[in-house]
N, C-alpha and C positions, 0 to 999 in steps of 0.2 A: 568301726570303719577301718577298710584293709589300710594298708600303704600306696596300695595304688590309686584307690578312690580318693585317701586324702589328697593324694599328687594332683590329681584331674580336676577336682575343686580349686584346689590353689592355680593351676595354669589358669581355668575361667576367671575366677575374681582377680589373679595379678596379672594377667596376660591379655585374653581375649577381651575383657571388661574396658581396660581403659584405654586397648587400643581401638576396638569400636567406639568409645566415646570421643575419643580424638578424631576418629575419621568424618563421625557424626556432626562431630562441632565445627572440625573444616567446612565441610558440605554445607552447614547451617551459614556459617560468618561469611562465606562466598556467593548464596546464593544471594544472601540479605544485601551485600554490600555491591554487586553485582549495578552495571547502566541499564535501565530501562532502554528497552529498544523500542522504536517504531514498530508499530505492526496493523499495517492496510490489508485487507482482502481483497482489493482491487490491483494494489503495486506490491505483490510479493518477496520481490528482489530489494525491498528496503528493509526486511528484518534483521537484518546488519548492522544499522547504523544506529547508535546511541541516541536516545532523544536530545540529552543534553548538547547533542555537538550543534545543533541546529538552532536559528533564532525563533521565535514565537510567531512572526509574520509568513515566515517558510512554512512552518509545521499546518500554518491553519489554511494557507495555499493548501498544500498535500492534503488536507481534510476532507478540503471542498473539493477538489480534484478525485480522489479514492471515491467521494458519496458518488459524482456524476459518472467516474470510470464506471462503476458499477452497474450503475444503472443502465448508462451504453454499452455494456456486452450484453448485458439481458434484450435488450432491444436490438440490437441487429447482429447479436448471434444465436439469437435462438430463434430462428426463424419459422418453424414448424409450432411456436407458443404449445410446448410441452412442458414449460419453467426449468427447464437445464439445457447447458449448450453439450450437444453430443454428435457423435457422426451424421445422425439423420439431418441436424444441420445443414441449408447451404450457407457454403463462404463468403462475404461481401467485400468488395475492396473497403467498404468502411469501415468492418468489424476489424480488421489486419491492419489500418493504419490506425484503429484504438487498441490494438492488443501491441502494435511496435510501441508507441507512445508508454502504453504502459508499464512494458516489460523490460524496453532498449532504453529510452528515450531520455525520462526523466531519470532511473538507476542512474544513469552516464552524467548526470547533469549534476545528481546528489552528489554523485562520487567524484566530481571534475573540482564544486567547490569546497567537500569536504580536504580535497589534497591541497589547493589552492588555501585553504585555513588552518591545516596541518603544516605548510611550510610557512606562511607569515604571521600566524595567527591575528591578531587586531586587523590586520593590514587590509583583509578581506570586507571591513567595511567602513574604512575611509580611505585606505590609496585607490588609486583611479588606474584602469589597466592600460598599459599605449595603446595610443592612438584612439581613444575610445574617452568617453566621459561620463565611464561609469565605474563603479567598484563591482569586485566578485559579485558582492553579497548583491549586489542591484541588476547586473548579469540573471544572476538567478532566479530571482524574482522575475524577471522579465522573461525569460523562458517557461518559467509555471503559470506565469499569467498568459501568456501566449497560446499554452496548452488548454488554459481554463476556460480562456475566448472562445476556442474551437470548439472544446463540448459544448459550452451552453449553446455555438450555434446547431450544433447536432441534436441535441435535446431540445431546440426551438424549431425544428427540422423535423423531426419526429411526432413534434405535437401537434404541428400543421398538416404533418404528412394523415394521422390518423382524425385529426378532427376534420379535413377534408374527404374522408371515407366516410365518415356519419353521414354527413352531409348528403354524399352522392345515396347512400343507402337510405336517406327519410326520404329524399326527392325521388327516389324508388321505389320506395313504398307508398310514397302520398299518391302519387300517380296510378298505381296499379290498382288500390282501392278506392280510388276517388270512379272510376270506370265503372265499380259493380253496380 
């Protein structure tokens, strides 16, 4: 082996070896150690947020919320039932008050009582906000539940709206064949 080869051997095992394993092991102990985040496919804009920062009563709010969000843009925005929302799409004012909701609405609300718990921590669910007689944490709730109310009435709205199309369509057909 020359003196150069030996040189290049030795830079690999004391040089590049154990600074790749150091870089490796940061990347490993950061990933592992790292907050699980939120992640809806319905509310995008909350892959942000830690799950830990949030209470267990919230998170399953935002669950049930994300399940119905979802299901409301596939129902009134895909309106051509091709199963994706795309240009051929038309636009509904209902599908734009579930896409604000989902995209402005609640973010803004996560994010008002995440800072609202970042500046008092505890405080966000026992002091009580002036003038009001409720805490952050029950504010919030109250706004997800308010959000929650409205889908179910759109998906109670939906399901009436299409099981009264059956309807009109048997009583159209029973008719048309009952004639022959």
């Amino acid at each position: 082996m020359t003196q150069a080869t030996a040189m290049f051997v030795m830079f690999i095992l004391y040089g590049v070896l154990p600074v790749a394993g150091l870089y490796f092991g940061y990347r490993t102990v950061k990933k592992i150690t790292a907050p699980k985040m939120l992640s809806y496919k319905a509310i995008p804009r909350l892959g942000y947020v830690p799950e830990k920062s949030l209470p267990a009563d919230i998170k399953m709010l935002l669950d049930d919320i994300n399940q119905k969000g979802e299901k409301l843009r596939l129902l009134y925005g895909d309106t051509n039932n091709d199963g994706k929302i795309d240009d051929q799409d038309m636009v509904t004012e209902t599908y734009i008050m579930i896409q604000n909701l989902m995209d402005e609405h609640i973010p803004q609300a996560i994010a008002d009582y995440r800072r609202l718990h970042d500046m008092s921590g505890k405080r966000t669910k026992y002091t009580k906000i002036n003038n009001s007689n409720v805490t952050g944490q029950e504010a919030l709730i109250e706004v997800l539940t308010t959000i929650n109310h409205q889908f179910d009435n759109l998906l109670d709205a939906a399901y009436h709206q299409d099981g009264q199309k059956l309807l009109v369509a048997n009583r159209y057909l029973s008719k048309r064949f009952e004639d022959m």
